[in-house]
N, C-alpha and C positions, 0 to 999 in steps of 0.2 A: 721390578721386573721379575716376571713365575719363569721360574727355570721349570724345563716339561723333566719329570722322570718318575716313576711308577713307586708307588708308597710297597717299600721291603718292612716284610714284619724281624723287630730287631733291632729296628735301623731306628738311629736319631736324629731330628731334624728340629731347625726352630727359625720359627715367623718372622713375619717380619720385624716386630718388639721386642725378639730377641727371646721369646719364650719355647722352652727347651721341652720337647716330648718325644714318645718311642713311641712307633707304632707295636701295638700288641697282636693285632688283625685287623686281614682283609675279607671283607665278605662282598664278591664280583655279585653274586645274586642279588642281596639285599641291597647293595651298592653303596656300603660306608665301607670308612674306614675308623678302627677302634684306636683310638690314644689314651695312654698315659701322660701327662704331664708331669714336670720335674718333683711338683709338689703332692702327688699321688691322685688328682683326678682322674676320674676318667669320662674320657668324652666320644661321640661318634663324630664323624667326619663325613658329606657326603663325598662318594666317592666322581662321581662329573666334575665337582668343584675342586678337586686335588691340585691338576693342572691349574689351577688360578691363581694359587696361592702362592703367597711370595715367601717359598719358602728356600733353608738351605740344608744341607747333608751334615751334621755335626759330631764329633764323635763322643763314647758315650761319657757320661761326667766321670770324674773321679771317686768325688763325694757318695759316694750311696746314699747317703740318709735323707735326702729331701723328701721324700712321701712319708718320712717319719720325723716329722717337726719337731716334735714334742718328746722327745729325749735326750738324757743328758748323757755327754760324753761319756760316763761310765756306764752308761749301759749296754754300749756297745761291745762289753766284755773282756776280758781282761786281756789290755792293749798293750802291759808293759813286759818287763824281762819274766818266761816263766821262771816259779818258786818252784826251788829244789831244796830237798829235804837237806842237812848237812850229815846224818845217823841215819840211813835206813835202817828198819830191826828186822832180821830172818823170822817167819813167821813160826817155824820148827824151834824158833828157842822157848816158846810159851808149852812146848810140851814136856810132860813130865813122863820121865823114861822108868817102868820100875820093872825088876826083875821076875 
């Protein structure tokens, strides 16, 4: 069953298979609509055919990394406690003071 309601750019929704995309744009002239997919496709949409679709309002994932398959957890940058020096050094002590 298409629930009727107007494709917001932003906003997340997924099909009927349960496949999760954000609209990025609308273009009323051209008459698509532009999606991302969870996995970083992107696709057009006509936009007549919006209303048909069985879609539903989702909200947006938590995960970010899906359009970025192919990296590994540490790339996502350093995720754990920040490092703190235990000695800062004054940078004034490297100078030599002479009369």
């Amino acid at each position: 069953m298409a629930i009727e309601f107007e494709p917001q750019v932003g906003s997340w929704y997924a099909d009927g298979d349960g496949t999760l995309f954000k609209v990025n744009a609308v273009d009323e002239q051209g008459g698509f609509v532009e999606v991302q997919y969870f996995d970083g496709t992107i696709a057009e949409l006509e936009l007549e055919g919006w209303s048909e679709l069985d879609l539903s309002q989702e909200a947006p994932p938590e995960d970010w990394s899906g359009p970025f398959d192919q990296i590994l957890r540490d790339d996502f940058g350093d995720t754990g406690e920040p490092s703190l020096r235990d000695e800062w050094s004054n940078p004034i002590d490297g100078v030599s003071w002479s009369d």
